[in-house]
N, C-alpha and C positions, 0 to 999 in steps of 0.2 A: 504494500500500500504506500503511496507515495504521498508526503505531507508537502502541501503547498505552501507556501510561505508569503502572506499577502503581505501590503503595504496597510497604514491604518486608511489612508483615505478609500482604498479598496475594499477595506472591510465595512467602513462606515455605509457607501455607498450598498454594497452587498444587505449588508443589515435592515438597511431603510426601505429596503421592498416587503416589508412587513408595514407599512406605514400607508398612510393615504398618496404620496408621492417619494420617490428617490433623489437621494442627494443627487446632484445633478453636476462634475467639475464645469467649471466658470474659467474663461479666459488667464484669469489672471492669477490662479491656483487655487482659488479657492472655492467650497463644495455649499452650493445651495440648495434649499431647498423651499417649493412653496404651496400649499392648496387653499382651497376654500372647505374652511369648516361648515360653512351653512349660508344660504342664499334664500332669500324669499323674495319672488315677484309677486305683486300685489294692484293689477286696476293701472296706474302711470307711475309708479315709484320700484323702485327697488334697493334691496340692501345685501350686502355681502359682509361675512366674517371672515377675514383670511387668515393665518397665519405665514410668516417667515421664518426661516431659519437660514447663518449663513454664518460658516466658520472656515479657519485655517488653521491647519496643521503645519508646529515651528519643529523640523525636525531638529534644528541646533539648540534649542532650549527644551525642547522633548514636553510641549505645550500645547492643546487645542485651544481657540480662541473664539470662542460663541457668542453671535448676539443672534436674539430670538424676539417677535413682534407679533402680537396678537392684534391684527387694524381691523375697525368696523367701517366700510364705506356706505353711504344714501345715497340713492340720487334718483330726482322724480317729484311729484306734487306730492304734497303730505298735510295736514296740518298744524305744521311748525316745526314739529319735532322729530321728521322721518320714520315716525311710527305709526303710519294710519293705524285705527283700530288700538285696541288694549291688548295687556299683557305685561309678562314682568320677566325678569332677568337674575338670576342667583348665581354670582360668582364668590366662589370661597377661594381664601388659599393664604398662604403662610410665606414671610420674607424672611430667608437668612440671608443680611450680605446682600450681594446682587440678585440673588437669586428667587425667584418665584413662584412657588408651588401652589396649584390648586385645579378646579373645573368649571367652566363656563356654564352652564346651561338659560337653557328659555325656554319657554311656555309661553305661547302668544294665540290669540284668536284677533285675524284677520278677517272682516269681511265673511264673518260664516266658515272660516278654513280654520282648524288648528297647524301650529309649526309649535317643533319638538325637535331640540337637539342638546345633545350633552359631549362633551370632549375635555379631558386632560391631557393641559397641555404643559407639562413638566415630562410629558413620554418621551420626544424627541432630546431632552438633555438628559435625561436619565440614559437612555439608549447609547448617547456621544461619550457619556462618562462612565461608562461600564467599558465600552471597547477602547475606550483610551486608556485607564487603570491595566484592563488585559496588557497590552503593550508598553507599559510603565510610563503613560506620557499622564499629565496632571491636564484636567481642565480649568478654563479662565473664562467664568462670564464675563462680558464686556459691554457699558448702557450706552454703549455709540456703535454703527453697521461701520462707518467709517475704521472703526481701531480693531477692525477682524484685519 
């Protein structure tokens, strides 16, 4: 049996096909990653929740460098607030440091429709920082996409 021997960006990559989208390597060496957690069209508006993720692997300091972005975009008639209709939104989570732990969810009744969606999103750095530790390299959150 022959043991292959990957690179971390290769395994990161590898890994993240367990995920809503794969890292994806970027021009300039670094491994991004992006989807929509949940999107509702509604009548002339609509909303999206995305998520990003985008780090670099310092093989001379043996360091990953993460920044991660959970963005809400609107865009459409509404009344005022980009939320036609009611409903509510329950985000928990806990800060060490830079870091963010917790899950999004919502519950919203649209115009007669319900929308339903839950995601935790501390999975794609839990996931970076397990195969980093494997390979002895230390992760670094970082609150600027600039200082990946």
């Amino acid at each position: 049996m022959q043991v292959i021997n990957l690179s971390l960006k290769e395994r990161l990559i590898d890994v993240s096909k367990t995920l809503p989208a794969t890292f994806e390597e970027q021009k300039d060496g670094t491994l991004k990653l992006e989807f929509k957690v949940a999107e509702r069209k509604v009548f002339l508006s609509k909303k999206t929740l995305t998520y990003r993720a985008k780090l670099r692997v310092d093989e001379a300091y043996r360091v990953v460098k993460l920044f991660e972005i959970l963005k809400e975009t609107g865009l459409g008639l509404s009344s005022g607030d980009m939320s036609p209709g009611f409903g509510f939104k329950v985000e928990t989570y806990k800060t060490t440091g830079k870091q963010r732990e917790g899950t999004i969810e919502e519950l919203s009744k649209l115009f007669g429709k319900d929308y339903k969606y839950s995601w935790d999103y501390s999975t794609v750095r839990k996931m970076v920082e397990q195969e980093a530790n494997k390979m002895g390299y230390a992760l670094s959150v970082v609150l600027l996409e600039k200082s990946v």
